[in-house]
C-alpha positions, -999 to +999 in steps of 0.1 A: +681-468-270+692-432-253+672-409-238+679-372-239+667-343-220+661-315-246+669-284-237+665-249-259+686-220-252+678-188-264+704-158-273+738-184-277+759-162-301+781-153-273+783-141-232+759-170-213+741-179-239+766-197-257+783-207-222+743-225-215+749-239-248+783-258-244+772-265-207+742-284-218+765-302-246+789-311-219+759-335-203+757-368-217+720-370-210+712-337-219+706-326-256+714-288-265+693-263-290+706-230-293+687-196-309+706-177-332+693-145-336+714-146-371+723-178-393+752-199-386+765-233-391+743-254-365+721-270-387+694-280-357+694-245-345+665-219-339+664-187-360+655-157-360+650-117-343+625-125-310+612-093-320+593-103-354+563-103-357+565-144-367+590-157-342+564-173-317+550-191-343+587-202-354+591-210-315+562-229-310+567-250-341+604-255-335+594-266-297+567-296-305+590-307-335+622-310-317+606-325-286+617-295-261+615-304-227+635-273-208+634-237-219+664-211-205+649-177-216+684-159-221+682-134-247+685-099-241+698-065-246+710-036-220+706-006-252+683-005-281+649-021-279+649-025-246+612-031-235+607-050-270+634-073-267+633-077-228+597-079-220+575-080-247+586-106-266+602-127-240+560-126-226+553-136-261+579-165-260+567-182-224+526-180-232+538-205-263+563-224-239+539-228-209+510-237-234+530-268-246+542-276-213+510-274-201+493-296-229+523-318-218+519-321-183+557-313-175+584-292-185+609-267-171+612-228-181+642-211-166+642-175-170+673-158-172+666-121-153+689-098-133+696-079-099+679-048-116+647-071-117+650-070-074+667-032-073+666-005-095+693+016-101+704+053-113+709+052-154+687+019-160+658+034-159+641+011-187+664-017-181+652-021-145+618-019-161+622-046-181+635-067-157+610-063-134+580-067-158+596-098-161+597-107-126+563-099-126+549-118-157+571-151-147+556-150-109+523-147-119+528-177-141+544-201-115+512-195-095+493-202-125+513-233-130+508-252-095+496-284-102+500-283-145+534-303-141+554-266-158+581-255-133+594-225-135+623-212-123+637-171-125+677-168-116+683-132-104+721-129-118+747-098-106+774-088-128+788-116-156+816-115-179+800-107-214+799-078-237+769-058-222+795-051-194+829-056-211+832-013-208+828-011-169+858-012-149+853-037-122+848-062-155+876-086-144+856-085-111+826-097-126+816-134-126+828-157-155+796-166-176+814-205-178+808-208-137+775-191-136+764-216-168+772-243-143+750-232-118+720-228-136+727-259-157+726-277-121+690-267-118+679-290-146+695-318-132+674-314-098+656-346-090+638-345-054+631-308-053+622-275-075+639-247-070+617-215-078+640-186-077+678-182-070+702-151-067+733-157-080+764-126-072+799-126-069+805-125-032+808-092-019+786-081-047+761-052-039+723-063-045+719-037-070+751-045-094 
């Protein structure tokens, strides 16, 4: 009989969401779920806006039925409802996560945040905001999770290939969302050690881009 690892990706309709997605897939051992914010043709997929009202309980039912065993918390918006969609619901989405990991006694949450979470810049003023309320909530909770068998892990990322950034012009510069997926998928597959937080930039990349 095979054993997977199952792992639920949120925000895969495109940029490194979807590049999580067919990096998981890639992994014999490892079983992908992807969130869709809108329907599509993936019939074991998760549904629905993060913002409504009813998506935890969607999540949390979705997350003891298909057995989920990693969460990467990637979905997210640079304009519109910014605080909602960055913050509030994403604190909304890892108190359901970390309750069933907890009740579990194991269990992986990799949250998906940004160099504007470490350094704010000019123009990104709620952005930034969001990014570091994030920080915030996900360090409180790994203190909170010593010894309950959750890890979790926040990946600080510069500039990526997707379409929040497909209008600046240093975009060819910017890392390719297919090499960063690999990175972070290599977190999962950590045996010996737990790795808490990790920066990834292109090299020669300011800390604030």
């Amino acid at each position: 009989m095979d054993f997977f690892y199952n792992i639920l990706v949120t925000g895969c309709s495109s940029g490194l969401g979807k590049a999580l997605f067919n990096e998981v897939h890639s992994h014999d051992h490892l079983r992908a779920f992807a969130h869709h914010r809108s329907m599509t043709a993936d019939p074991f997929a998760l549904y629905g806006d993060v913002n409504d009202f009813n998506f935890p309980d969607k999540l949390d039912e979705f997350i003891r039925t298909r057995q989920i065993e990693c969460f990467i918390n990637n979905a997210g918006v640079y304009e519109g409802n910014v605080l909602e969609t960055n913050l509030l619901s994403q604190v909304k989405m890892l108190q359901v996560v970390y309750e069933y990991f907890a009740e579990q006694k194991k269990g992986r949450i990799i949250n998906i945040n940004s160099l504007a979470g470490i350094n704010p810049t000019a123009g990104e003023s709620l952005y930034c905001a969001s990014k570091f309320g994030l920080k915030g909530f996900s360090k409180s909770l790994q203190l909170e999770a010593i010894g309950s068998g959750v890890e979790i892990t926040d990946v600080y990322l510069g500039g990526v290939q997707t379409r929040m950034t497909e209008g600046r012009d240093n975009y060819d510069s910017l890392m390719k969302a297919d090499d960063v997926a690999r990175q972070i998928i290599d977190l999962v597959n950590t045996k010996s050690y737990y790795v808490n937080e990790l920066i990834l930039r292109k090299r020669n990349e300011s800390s604030s881009s």
